[in-house]
Structure formats: C-alpha cells, structure tokens
C-alpha positions in Angstrom: 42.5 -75.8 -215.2 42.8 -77.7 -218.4 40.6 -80.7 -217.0 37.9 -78.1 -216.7 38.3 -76.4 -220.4 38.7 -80.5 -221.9 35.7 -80.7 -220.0 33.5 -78.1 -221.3 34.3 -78.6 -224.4 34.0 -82.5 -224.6 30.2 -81.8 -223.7 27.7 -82.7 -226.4 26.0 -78.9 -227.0 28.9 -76.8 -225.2 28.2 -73.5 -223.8 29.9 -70.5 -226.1 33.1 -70.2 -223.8 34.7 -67.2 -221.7 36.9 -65.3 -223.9 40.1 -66.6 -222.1 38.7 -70.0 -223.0 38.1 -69.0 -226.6 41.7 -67.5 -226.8 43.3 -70.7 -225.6 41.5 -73.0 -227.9 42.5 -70.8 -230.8 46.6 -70.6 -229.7 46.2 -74.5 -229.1 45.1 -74.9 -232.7 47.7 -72.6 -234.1 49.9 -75.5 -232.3 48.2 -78.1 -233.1 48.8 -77.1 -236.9 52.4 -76.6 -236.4 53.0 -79.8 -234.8 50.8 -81.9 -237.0 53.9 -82.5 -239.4 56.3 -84.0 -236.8 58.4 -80.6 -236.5 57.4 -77.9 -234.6 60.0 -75.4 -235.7 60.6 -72.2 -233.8 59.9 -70.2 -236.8 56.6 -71.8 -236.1 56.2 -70.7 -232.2 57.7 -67.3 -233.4 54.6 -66.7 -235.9 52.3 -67.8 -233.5 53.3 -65.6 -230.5 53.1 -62.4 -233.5 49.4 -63.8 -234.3 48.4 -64.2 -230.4 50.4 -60.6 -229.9 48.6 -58.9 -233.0 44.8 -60.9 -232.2 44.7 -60.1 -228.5 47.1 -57.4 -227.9 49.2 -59.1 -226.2 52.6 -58.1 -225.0 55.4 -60.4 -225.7 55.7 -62.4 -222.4 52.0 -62.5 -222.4 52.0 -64.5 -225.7 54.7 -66.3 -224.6 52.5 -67.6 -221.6 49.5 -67.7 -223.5 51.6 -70.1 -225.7 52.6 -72.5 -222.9 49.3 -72.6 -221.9 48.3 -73.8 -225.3 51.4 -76.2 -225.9 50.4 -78.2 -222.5 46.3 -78.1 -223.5 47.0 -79.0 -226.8 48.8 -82.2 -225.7 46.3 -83.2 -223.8 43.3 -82.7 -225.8 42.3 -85.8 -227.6 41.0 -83.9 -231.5 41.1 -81.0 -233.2 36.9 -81.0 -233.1 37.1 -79.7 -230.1 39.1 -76.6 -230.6 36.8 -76.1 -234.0 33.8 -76.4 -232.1 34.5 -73.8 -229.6 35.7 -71.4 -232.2 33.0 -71.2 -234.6 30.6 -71.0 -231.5 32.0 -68.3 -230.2 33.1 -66.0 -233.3 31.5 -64.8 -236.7 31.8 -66.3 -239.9 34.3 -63.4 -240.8 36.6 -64.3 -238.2 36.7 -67.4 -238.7 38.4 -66.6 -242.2 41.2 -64.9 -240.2 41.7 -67.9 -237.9 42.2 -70.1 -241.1 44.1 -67.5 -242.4 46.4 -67.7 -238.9 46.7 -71.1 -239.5 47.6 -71.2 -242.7 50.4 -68.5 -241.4 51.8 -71.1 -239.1 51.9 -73.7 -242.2 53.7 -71.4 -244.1 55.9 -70.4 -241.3 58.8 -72.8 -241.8 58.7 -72.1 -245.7 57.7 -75.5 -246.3 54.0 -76.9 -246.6 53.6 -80.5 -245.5 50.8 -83.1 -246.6 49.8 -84.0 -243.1 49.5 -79.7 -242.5 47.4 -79.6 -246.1 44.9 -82.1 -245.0 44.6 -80.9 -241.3 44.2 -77.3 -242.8 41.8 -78.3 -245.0 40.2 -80.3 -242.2 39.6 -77.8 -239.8 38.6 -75.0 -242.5 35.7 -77.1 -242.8 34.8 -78.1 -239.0 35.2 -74.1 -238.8 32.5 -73.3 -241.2 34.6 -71.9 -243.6 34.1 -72.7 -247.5 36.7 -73.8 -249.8 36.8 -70.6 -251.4 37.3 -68.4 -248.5 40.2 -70.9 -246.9 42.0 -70.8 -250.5 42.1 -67.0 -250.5 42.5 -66.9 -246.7 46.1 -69.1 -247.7 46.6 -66.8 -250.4 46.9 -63.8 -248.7 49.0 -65.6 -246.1 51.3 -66.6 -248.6 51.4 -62.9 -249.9 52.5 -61.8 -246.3 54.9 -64.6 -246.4 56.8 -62.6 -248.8 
C-alpha cells in the first residue's frame, strides 16, 4: 500500500492524489515535524490525532489508525518534498496556511521549539507555497491556541 503511494509520489509530474492519499501525506508530515527533533513526545501524537480528528472528522480510533498509517509511511519515505508536493497539488493556497499552521501546532506541542523543527518548518512552508508572512502568522495564531 505504501510502495504504491511512495510510488506515485516519487514520479516526476505526479497526478493530484485520492483524498485518502492526500490525508496520509498530510498526517505523515505532521509526524515528520514532530520527529524531526529526535523526540517524538506524546504530547506531540496527542495534537496530531486532535488536528486529523478536527481536519477530517475523524473519530478518535480513526485518527489513531490514520496515525499509524502515517508513522509507518513516514519512516519509509525518503524527503519531506514528497509530502509538500502532494499537498500543494491537491489543496488551495488557503489551506495550505492551515496545514502550516497544523504543523506549527505540533512544534509547539511539547512547549518547546527546536532548531532542527524551525528550519524544517520554515522549509516546508516554502515547498508548500506558503510566504513568509502567512507561515509567521499561521505560527502565531498557533501559539495563541497554545495558550
């Protein structure tokens, strides 16, 4: 299953993917993020499985199963320009914003901000399509919900 997904979205001009496809390379970036500083805290998995809950209206088990799905894909997948690449094919501009603002959510999570997050952040704002400006205020009003 995840041979096939790697697959697609290895190609050079990928198709826009199925929305099951699109939700799984979103929840494996929102790991991705959360692992990229060496500790992948369960405060992390918890805000993740609330984002995947509140973005797809998901119940809790199916979260939780949408995020072992995205744990295992996103530990095989070899960069993050392949989980970009899907997304910003296959959602507008506006959403994009929220997905940054998602991640930023998860980098927050642990209520500690890491170099290695920061520069994967900024990173994949930009291979999203999303300007400096809209990622800083997409963090800000993460941190706002932080608390």
């Amino acid at each position: 299953m995840f041979g096939d997904l790697l697959k697609r979205l290895s190609q050079p001009a990928p198709a826009p993917l199925p929305d099951t496809d699109a939700r799984l390379a979103l929840a494996a970036l929102l790991v991705r993020v959360a692992r990229s500083d060496g500790d992948y805290a369960d405060e992390e998995k918890a805000r993740i499985m609330r984002i995947l809950s509140a973005r797809y209206a998901l119940s809790p088990a199916g979260a939780a199963g949408l995020l072992r799905e995205a744990e295992e894909l996103e530990g095989q997948a070899p960069d993050t320009v392949r989980f970009t690449r899907a997304i910003k094919d296959a959602v507008p501009y506006e959403e994009r914003e929220s997905v940054v603002e998602a991640l930023w959510e998860v980098v927050l999570a642990d209520g500690a901000r890491d170099q290695e997050e920061d520069a994967l952040l900024r990173l994949t704002a930009k291979l999203l399509g999303v300007n400096d400006r809209d990622s800083n205020l997409a963090r800000r009003r993460a941190q706002k919900r932080q608390g």
